[in-house]
BALOBA-1460 file (C-alpha; in Angstrom, 3 decimals):
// residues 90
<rec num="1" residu="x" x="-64.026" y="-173.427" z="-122.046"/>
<rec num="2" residu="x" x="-61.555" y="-175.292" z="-119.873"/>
<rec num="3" residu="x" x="-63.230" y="-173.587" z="-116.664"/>
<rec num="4" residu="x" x="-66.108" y="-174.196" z="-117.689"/>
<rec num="5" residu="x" x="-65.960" y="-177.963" z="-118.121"/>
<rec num="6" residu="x" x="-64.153" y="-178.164" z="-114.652"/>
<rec num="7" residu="x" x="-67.136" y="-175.995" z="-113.280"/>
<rec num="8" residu="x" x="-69.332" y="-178.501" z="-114.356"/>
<rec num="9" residu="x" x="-67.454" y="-181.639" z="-113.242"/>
<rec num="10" residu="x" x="-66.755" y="-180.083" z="-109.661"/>
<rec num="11" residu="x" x="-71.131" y="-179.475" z="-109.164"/>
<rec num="12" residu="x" x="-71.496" y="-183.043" z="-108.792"/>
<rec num="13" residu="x" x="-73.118" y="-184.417" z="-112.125"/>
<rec num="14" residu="x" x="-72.548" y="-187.761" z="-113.172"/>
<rec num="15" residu="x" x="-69.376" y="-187.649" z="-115.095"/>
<rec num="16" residu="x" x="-67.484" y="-191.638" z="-114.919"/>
<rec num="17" residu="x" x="-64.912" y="-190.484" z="-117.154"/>
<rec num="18" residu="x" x="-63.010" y="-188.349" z="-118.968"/>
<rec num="19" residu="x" x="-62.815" y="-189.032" z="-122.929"/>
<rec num="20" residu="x" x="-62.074" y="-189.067" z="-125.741"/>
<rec num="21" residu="x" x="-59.004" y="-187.450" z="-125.386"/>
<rec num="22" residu="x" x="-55.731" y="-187.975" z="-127.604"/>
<rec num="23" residu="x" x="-54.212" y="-187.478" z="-130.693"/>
<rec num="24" residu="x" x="-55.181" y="-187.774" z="-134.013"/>
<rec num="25" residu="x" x="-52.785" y="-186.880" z="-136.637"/>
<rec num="26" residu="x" x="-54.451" y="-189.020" z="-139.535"/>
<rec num="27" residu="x" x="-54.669" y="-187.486" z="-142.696"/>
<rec num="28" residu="x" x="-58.563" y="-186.976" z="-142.136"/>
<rec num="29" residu="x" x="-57.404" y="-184.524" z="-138.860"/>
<rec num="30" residu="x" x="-56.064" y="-181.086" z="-140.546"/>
<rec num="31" residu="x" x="-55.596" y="-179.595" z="-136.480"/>
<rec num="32" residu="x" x="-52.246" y="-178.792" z="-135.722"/>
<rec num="33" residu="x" x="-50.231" y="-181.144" z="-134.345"/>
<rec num="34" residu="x" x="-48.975" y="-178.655" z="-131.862"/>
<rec num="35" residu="x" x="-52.080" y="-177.690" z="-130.668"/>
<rec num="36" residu="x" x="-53.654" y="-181.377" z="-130.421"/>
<rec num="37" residu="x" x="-50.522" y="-181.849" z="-127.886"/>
<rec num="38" residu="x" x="-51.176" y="-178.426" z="-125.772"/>
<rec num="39" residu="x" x="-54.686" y="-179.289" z="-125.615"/>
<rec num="40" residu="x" x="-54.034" y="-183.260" z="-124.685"/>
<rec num="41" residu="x" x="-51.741" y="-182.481" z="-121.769"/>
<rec num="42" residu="x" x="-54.126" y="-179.555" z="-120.273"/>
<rec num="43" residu="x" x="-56.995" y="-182.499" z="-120.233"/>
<rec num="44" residu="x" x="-54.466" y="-185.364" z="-119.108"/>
<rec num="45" residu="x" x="-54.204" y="-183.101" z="-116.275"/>
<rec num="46" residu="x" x="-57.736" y="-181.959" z="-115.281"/>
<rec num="47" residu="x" x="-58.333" y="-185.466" z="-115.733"/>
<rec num="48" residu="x" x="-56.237" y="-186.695" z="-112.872"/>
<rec num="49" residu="x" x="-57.229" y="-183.539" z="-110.665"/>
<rec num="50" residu="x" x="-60.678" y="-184.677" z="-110.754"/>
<rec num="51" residu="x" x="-59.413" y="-188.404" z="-110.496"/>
<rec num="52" residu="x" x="-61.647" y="-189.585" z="-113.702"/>
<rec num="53" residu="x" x="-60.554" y="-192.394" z="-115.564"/>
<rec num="54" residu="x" x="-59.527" y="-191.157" z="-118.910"/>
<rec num="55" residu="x" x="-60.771" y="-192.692" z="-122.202"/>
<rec num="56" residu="x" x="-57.531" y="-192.078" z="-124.998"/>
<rec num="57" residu="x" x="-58.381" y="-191.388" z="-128.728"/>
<rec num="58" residu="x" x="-55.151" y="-192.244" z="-130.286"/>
<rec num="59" residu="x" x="-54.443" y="-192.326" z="-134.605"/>
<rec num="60" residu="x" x="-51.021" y="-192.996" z="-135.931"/>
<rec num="61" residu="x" x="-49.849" y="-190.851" z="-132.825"/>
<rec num="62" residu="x" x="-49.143" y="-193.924" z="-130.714"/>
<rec num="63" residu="x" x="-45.472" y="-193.358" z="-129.123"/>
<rec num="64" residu="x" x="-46.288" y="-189.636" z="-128.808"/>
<rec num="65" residu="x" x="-49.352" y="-189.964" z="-127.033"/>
<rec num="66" residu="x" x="-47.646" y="-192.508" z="-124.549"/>
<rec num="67" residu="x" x="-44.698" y="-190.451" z="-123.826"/>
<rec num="68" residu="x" x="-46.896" y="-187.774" z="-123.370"/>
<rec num="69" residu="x" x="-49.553" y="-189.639" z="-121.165"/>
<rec num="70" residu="x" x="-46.703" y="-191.347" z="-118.751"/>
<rec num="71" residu="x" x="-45.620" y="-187.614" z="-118.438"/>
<rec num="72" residu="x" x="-48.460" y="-186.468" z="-117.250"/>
<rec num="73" residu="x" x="-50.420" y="-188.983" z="-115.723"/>
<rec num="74" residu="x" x="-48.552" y="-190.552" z="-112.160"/>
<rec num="75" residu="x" x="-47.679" y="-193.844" z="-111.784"/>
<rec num="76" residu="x" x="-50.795" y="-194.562" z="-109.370"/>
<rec num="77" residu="x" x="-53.956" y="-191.899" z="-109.595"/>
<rec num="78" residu="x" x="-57.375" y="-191.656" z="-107.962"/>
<rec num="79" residu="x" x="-59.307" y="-193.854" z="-109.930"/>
<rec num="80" residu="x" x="-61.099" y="-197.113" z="-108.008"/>
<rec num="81" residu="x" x="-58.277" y="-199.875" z="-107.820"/>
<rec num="82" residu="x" x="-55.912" y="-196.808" z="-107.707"/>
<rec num="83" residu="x" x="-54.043" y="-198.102" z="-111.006"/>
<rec num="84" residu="x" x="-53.341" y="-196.967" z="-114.458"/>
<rec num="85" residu="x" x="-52.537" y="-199.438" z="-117.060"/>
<rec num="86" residu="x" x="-51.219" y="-198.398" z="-120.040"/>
<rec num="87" residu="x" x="-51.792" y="-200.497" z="-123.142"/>
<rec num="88" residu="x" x="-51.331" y="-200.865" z="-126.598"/>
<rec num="89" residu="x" x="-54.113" y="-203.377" z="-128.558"/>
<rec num="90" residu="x" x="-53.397" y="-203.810" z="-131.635"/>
């Protein structure tokens, strides 16, 4: 699956972003933590490979999914005014 999404993002289509992507640990999500984690980093990191912007889904995972994000996401990336800003709105 993950090939094939990077397949089509490489041919040129029209892709502005990457999203949602996150964590969701809400009683209403029964997937594994574990896996939601695994599966968050691999698309943190195609993400910045293609240099999309990435649009975060994040439910009662907040810390986690910033600790994990500023781990895998550098400083300064690809995108148009070659920033990231992390933010939490509350």
């Amino acid at each position: 699956m993950e090939a094939l999404l990077e397949r089509i993002l490489r041919r040129g289509h029209p892709v502005v972003a990457l999203g949602e992507i996150g964590l969701d640990y809400s009683a209403n999500n029964t997937t594994d933590h574990d896996l939601q984690r695994h599966v968050f980093r691999r698309q943190l990191l195609l993400g910045v490979a293609l240099g999309l912007p990435l649009v975060l889904h994040v439910r009662e995972a907040e810390e986690e999914a910033l600790e994990i994000t500023k781990a895998n996401v550098p400083r300064h990336s690809k995108t148009q005014d070659n920033q990231i800003i992390l933010e939490r709105v509350e």
